[in-house]
N, CA, C and O of each residue as an XYZ file, in Angstrom:
744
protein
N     101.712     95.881     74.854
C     101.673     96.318     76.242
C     101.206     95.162     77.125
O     100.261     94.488     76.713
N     101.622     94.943     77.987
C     101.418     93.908     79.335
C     100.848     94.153     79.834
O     100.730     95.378     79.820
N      99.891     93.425     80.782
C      99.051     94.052     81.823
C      99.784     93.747     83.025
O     100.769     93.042     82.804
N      99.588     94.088     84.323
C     100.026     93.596     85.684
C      99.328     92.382     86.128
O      98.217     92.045     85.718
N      99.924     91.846     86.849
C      99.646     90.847     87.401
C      98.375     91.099     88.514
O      98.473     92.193     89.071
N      97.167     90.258     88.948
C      96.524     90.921     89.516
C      96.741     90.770     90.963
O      97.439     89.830     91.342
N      96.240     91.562     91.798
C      96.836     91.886     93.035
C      96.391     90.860     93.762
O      95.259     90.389     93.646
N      97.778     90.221     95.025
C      97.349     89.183     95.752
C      97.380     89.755     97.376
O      98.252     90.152     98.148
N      96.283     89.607     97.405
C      95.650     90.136     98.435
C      96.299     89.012     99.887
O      96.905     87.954     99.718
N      95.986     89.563    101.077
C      96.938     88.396    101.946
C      95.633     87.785    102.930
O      94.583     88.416    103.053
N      95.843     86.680    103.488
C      95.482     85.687    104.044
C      93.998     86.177    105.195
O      92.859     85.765    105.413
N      94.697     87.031    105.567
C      93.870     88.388    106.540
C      92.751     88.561    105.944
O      91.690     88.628    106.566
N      92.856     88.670    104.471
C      91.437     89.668    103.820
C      90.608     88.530    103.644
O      89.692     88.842    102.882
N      90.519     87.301    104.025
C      89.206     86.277    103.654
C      88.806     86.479    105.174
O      87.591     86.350    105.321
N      89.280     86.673    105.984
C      89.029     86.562    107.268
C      87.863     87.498    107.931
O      88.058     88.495    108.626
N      86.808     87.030    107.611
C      85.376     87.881    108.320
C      85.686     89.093    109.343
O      85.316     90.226    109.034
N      86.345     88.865    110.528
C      86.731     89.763    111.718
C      87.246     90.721    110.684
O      86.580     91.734    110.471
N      88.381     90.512    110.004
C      89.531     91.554    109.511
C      88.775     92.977    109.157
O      89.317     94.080    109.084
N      87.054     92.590    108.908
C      86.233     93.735    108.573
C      85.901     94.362    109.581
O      85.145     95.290    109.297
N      86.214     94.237    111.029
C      85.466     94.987    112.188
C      86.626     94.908    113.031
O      87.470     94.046    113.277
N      86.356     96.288    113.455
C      87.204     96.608    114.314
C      87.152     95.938    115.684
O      86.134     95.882    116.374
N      88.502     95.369    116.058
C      88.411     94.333    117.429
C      88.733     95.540    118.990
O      89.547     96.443    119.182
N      87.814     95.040    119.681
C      87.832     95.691    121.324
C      89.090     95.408    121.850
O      89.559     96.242    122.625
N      89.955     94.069    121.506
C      90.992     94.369    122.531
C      92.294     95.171    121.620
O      92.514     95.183    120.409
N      93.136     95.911    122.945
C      94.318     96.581    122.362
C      95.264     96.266    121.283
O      95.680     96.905    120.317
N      95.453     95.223    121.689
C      96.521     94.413    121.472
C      95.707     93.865    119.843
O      96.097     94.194    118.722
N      95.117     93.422    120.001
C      94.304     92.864    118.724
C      94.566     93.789    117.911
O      95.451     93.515    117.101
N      93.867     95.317    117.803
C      93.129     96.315    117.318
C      94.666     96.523    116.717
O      94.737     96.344    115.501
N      95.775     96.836    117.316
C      97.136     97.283    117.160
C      97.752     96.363    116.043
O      98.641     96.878    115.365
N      97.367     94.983    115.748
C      97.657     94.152    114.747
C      96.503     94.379    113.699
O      96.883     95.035    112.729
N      95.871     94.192    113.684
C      94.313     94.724    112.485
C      94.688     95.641    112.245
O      94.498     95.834    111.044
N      95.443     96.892    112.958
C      95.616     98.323    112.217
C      96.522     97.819    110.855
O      96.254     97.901    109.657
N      97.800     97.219    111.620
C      99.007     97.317    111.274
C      99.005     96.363    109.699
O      99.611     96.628    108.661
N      98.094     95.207    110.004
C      97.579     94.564    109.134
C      96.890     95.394    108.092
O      97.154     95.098    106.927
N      96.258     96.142    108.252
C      95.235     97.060    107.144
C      96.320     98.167    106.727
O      96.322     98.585    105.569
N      97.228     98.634    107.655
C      98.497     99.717    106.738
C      99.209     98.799    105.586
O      99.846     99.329    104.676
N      99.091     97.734    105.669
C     100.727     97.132    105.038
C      99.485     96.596    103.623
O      99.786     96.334    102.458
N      98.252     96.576    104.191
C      97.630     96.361    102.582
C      97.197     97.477    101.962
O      96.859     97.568    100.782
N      97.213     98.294    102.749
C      96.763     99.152    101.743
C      97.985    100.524    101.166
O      97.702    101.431    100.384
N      99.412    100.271    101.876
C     100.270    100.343    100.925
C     100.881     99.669     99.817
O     101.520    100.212     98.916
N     100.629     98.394     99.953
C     100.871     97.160     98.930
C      99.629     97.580     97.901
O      99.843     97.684     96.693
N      98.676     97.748     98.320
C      97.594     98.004     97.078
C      97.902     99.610     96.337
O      97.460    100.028     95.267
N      98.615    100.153     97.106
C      98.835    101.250     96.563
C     100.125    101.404     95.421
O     100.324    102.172     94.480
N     100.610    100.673     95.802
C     102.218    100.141     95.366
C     101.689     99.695     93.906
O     101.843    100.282     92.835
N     100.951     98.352     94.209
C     100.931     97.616     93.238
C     100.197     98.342     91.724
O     100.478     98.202     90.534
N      98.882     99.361     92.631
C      98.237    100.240     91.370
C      98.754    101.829     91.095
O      98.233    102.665     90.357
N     100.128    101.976     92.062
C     100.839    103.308     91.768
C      99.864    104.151     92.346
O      99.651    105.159     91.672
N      99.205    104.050     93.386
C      97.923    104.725     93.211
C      99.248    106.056     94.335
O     100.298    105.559     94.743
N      98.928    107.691     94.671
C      99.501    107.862     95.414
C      98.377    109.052     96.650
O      98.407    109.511     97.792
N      97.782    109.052     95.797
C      96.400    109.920     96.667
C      95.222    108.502     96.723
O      94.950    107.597     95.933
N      94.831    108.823     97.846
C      93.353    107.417     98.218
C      92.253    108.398     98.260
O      92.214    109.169     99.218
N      91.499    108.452     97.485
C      90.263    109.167     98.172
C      89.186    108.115     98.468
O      88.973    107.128     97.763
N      88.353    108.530     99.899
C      87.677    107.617    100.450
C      86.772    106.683    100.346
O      86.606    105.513    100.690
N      85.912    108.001     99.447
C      84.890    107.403     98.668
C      84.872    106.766     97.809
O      83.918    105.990     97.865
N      85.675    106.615     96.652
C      86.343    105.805     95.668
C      87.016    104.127     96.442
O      86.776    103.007     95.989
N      87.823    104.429     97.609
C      88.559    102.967     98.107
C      87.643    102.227     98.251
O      87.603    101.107     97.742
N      86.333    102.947     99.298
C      85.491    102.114     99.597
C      84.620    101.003     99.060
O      84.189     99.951     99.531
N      84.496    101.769     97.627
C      83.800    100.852     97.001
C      85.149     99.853     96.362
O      84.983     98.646     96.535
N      85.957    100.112     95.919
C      87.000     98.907     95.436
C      87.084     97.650     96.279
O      86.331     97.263     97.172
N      88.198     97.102     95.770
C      88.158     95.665     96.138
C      89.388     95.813     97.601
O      89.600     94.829     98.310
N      89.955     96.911     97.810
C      90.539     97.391     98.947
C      89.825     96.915    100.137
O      90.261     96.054    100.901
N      88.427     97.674    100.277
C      87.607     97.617    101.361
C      86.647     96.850    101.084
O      85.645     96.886    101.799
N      86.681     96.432    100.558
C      85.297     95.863    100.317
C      85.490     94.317     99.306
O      85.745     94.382     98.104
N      85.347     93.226     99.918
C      85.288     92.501    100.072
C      84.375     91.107     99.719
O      83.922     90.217    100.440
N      84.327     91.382     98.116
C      82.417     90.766     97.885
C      82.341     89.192     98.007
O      81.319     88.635     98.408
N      83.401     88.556     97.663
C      83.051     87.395     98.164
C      82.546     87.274     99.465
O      81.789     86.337     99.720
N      82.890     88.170    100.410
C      82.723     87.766    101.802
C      81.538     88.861    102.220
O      81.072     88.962    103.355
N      81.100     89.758    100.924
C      80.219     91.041    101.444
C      80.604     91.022    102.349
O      80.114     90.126    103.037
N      81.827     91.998    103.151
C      82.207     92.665    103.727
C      82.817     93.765    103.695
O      83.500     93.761    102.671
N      83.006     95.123    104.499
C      83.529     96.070    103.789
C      83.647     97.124    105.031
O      82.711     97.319    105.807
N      84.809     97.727    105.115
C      85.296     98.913    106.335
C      83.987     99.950    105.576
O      83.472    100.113    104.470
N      83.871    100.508    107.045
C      82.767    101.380    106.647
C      83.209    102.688    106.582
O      84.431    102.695    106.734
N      82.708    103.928    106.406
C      83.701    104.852    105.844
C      84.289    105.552    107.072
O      85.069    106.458    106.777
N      84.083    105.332    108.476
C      84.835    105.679    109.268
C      85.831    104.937    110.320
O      86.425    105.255    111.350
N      85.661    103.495    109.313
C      86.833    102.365    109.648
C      88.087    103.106    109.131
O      89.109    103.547    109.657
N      87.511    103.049    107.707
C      88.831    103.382    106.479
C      89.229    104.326    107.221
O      90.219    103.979    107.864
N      88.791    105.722    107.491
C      89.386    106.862    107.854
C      90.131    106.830    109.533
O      91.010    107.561    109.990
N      89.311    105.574    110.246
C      90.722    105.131    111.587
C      91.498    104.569    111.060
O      92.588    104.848    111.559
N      91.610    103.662    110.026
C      93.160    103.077    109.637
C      93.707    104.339    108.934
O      94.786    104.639    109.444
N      93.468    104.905    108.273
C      94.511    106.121    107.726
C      94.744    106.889    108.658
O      95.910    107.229    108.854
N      93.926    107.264    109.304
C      94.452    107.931    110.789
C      95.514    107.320    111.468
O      96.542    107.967    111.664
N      95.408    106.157    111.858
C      96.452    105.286    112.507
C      97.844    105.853    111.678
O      98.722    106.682    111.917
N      97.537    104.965    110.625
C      99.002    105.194    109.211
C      99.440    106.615    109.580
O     100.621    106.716    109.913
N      98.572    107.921    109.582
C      99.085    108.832    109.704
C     100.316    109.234    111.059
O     101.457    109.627    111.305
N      99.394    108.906    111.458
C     100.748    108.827    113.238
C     101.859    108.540    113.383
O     101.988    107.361    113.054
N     103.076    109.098    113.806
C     104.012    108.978    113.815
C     104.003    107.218    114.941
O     103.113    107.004    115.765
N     105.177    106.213    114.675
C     104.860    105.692    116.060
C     105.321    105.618    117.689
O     105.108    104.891    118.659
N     106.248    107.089    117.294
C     105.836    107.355    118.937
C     104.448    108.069    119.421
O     104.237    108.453    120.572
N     103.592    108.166    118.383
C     102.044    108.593    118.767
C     101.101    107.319    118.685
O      99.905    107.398    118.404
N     101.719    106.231    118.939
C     100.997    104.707    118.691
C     100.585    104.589    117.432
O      99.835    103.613    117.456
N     100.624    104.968    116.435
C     100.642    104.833    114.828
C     101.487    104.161    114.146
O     102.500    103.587    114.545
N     100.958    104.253    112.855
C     101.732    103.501    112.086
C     102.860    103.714    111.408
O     103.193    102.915    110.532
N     103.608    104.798    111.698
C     104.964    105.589    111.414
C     104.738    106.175    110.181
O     105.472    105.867    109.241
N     103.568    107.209    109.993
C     103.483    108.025    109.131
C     103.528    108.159    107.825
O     103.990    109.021    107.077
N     102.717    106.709    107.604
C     102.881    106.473    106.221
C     101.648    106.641    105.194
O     101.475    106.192    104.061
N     100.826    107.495    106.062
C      99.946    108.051    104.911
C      99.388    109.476    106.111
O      99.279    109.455    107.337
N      99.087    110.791    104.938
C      98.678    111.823    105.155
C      98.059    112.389    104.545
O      98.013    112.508    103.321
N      97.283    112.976    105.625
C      95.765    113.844    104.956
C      96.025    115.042    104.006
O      96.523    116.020    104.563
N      95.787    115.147    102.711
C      95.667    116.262    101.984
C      94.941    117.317    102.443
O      95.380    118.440    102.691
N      93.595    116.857    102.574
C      92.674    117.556    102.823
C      92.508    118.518    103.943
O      91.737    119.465    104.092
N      93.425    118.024    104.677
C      92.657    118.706    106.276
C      91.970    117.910    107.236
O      92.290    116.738    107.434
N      91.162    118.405    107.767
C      89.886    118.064    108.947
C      89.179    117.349    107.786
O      88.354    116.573    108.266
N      89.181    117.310    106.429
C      88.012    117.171    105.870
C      87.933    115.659    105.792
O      86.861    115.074    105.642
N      89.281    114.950    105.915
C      89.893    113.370    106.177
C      88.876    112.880    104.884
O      88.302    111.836    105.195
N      88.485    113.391    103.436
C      88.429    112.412    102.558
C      89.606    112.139    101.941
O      89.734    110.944    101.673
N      90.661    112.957    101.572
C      91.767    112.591    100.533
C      92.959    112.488    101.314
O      93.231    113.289    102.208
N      93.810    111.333    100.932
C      94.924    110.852    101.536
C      95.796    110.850    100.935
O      95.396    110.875     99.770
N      97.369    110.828    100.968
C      98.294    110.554    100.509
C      99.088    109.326    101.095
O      99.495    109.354    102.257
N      99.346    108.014    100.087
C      99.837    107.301    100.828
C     100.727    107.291    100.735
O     101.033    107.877     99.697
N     101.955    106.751    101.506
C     103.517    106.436    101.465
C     104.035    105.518    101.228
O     105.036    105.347    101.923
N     103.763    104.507    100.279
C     104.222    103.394    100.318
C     105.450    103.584    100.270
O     105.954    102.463    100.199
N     106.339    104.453    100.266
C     107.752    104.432    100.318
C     108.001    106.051    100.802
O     107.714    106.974    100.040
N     108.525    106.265    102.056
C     108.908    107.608    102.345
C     109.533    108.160    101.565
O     110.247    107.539    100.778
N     109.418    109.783    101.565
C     109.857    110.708    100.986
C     112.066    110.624    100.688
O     112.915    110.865     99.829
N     111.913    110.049    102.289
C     113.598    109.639    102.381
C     113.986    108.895    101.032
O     114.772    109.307    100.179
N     113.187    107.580    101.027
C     113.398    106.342    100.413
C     112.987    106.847     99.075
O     113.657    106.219     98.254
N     112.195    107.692     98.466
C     112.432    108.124     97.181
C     113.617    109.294     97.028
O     114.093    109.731     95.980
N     113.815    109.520     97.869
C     115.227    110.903     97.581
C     116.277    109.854     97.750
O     117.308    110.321     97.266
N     116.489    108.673     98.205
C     117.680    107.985     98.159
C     117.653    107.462     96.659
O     118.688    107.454     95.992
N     116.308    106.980     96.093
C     116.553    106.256     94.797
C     116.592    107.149     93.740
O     116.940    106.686     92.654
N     116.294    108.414     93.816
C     116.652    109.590     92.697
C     118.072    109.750     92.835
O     118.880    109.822     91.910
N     118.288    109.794     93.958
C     119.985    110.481     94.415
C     120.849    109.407     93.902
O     121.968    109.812     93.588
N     120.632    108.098     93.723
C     121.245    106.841     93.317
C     121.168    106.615     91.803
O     122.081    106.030     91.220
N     119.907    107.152     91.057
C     119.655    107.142     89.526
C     120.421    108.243     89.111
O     121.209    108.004     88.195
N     120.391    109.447     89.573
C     121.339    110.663     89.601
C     122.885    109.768     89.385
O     123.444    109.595     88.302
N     123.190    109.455     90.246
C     124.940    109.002     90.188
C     124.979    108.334     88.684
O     125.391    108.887     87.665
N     124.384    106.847     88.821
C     124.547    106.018     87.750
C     123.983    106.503     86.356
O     124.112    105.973     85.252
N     123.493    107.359     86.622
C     123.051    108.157     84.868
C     123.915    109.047     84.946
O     124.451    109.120     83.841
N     124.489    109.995     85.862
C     125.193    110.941     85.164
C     124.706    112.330     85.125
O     125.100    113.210     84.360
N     123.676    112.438     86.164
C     123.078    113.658     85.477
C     122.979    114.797     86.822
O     122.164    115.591     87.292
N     124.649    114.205     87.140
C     124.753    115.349     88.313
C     125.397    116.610     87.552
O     126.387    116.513     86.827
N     124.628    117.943     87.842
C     124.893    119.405     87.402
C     123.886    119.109     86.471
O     124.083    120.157     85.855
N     123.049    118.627     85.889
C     122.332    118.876     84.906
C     121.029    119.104     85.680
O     120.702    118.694     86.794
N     119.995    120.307     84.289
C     118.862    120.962     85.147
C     117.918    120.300     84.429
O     117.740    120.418     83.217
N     117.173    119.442     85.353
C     115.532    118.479     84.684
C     114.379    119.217     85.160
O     114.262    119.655     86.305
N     113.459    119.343     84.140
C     112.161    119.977     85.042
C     111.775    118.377     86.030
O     112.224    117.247     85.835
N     110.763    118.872     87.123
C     110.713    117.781     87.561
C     109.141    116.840     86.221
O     108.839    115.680     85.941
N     108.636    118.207     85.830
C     107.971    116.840     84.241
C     108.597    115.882     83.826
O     108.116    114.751     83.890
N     110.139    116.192     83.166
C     110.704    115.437     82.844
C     111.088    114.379     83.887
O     110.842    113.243     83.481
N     111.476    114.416     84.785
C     111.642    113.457     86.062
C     110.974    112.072     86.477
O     111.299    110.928     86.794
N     109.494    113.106     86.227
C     108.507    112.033     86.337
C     107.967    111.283     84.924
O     107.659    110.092     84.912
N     107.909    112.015     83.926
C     107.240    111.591     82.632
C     108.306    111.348     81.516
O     108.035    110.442     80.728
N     109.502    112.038     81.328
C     110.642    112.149     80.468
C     110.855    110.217     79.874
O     110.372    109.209     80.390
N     111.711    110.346     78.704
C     112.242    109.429     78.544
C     113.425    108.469     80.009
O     113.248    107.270     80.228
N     114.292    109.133     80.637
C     114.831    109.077     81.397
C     114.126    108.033     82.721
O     114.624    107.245     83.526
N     112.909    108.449     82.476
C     111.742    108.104     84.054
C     111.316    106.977     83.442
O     111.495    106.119     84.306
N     110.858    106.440     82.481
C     110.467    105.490     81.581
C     110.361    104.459     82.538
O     109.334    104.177     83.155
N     111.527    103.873     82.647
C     112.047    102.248     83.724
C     112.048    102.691     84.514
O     112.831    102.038     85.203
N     111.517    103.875     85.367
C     112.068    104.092     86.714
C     110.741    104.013     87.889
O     109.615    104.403     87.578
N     110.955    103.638     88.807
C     110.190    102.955     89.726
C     109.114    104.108     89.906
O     107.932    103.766     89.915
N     109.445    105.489     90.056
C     108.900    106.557     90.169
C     108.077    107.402     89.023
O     107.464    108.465     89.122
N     108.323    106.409     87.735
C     107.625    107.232     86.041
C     105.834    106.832     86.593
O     105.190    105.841     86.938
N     105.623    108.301     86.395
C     104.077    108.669     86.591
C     103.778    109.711     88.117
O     102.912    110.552     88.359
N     104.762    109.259     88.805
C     104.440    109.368     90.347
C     103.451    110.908     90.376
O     103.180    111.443     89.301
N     102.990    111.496     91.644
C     102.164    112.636     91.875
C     103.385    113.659     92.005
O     104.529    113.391     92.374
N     102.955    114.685     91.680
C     104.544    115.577     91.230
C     104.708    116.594     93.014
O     105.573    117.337     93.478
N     103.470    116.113     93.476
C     103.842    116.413     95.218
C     104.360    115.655     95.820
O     105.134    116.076     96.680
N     104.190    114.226     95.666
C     105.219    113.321     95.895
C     106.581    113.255     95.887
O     107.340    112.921     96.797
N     106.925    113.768     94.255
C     108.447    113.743     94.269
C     109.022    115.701     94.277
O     110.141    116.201     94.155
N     107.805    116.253     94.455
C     108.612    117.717     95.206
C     108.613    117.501     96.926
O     108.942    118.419     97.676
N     108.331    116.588     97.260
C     108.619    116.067     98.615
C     109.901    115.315     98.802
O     110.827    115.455     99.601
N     109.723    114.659     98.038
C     110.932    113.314     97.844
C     112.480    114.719     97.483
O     113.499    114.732     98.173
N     112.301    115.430     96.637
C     113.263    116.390     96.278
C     113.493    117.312     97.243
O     114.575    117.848     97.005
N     113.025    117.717     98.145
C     113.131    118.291     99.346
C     114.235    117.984    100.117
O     115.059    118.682    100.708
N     114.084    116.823     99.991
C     114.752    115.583    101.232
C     116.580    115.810    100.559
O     117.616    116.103    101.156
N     116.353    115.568     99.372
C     117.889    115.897     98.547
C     118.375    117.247     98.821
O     119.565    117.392     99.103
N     117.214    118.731     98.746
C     117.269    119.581     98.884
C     118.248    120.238    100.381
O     119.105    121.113    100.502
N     117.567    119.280    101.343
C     118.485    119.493    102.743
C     119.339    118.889    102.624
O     120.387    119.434    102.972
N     119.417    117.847    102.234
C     121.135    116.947    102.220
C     122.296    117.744    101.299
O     123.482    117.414    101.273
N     121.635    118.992    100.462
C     122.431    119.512     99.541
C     122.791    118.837     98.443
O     123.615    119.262     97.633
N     122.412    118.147     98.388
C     122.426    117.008     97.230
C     121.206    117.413     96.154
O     120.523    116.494     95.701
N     120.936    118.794     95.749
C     119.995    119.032     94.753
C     119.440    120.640     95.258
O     119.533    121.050     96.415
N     118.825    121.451     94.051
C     118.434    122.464     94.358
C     117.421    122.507     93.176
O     117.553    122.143     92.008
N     116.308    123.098     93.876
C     114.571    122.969     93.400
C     114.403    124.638     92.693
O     114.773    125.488     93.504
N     114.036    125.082     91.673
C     113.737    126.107     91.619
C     112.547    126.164     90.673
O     111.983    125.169     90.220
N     112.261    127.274     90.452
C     110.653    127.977     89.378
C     109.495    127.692     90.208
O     109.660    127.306     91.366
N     107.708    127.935     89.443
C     107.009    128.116     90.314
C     106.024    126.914     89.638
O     105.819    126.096     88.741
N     105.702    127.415     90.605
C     104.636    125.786     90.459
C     104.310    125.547     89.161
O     104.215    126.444     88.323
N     104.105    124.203     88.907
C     103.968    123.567     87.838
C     105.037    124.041     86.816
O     104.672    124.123     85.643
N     105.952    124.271     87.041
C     107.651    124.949     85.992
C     108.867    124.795     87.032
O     109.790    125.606     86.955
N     108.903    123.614     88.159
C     109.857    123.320     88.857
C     110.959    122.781     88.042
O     110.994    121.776     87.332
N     111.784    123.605     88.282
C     113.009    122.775     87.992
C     114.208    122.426     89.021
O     114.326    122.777     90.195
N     115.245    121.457     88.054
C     115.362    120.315     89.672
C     117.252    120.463     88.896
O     117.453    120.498     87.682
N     118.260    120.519     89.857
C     119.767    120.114     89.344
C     120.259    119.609     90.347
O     120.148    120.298     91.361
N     120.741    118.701     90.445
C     120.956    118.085     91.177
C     122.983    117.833     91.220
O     123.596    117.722     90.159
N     123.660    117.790     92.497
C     124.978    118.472     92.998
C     125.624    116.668     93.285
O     126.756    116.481     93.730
């Protein structure tokens, strides 16, 4: 077994400021945008697909030990806020959302929209062959089949989201009850 390569963090994160939130607009609007794109890349890179807060904080996400620096826990929760926002709400086009509620500890991130995983199922679908055939979505995510696939492991709310998206295009139909979904895809 291989390990991953370890994560390369970008140019931004040695940068003292990058830990505090800046007064002007314009600034603050790049530091957001800057802190979405790492912490979907960090999410990417460790598959991670739920963030919980308390856990990021202490990682090497937020926190910063060469430089002891570190978003404090209601930094983290304005950049996921931001991410959450659509960007005609000045956000970051909705690429991470609150599980929780009001309660804003647990997040879901997006490193790849729900679209953009229903396009790459709908595309593995063609080239495998496994249109009319019925997969639980277990198998989907964990099966031999999922093995090489960008999505093997993913959160199974993730890809009953991502299957949704096929679901309206008619390009797939979702059935059974939770945790016994099954998936056939047209």
């Amino acid at each position: 077994m291989t390990t991953a390569p370890p994560f390369q963090f970008p140019s931004t994160y040695s940068f003292p400021p990058f830990f505090t939130p800046q007064p002007n607009s314009a600034t603050r609007t790049s530091q957001l945008q800057k802190w979405s794109s790492l912490v979907q890349s960090w999410c990417r890179h460790h598959r991670i697909y739920r963030l919980t807060l308390s856990d990021a904080i202490e990682s090497p996400l937020f926190y910063n030990s060469a430089l002891r620096k570190r978003l404090s826990m209601k930094d983290a929760r304005d950049v996921l806020d931001w991410m959450a926002k659509s960007e005609e709400e000045g956000g970051g086009g909705q690429r991470a959302e609150w599980i929780d509620g009001n309660s804003k500890t647990v997040a879901r991130i997006w490193w790849k929209r729900p679209e953009e995983w229903a396009g790459i199922v709908a595309d593995w679908v063609e080239n495998t062959g496994q249109k009319n055939v019925v997969l639980t979505v277990y198998e989907l995510i964990e099966g031999e089949g999922a093995m090489s696939q960008e999505w093997h492991g993913m959160d199974t709310d993730v890809m009953l989201k991502s299957l949704n998206v096929l679901v309206k295009r008619g390009k797939a139909q979702v059935f059974g009850g939770e945790g016994q979904e099954g998936v056939k895809f047209f």
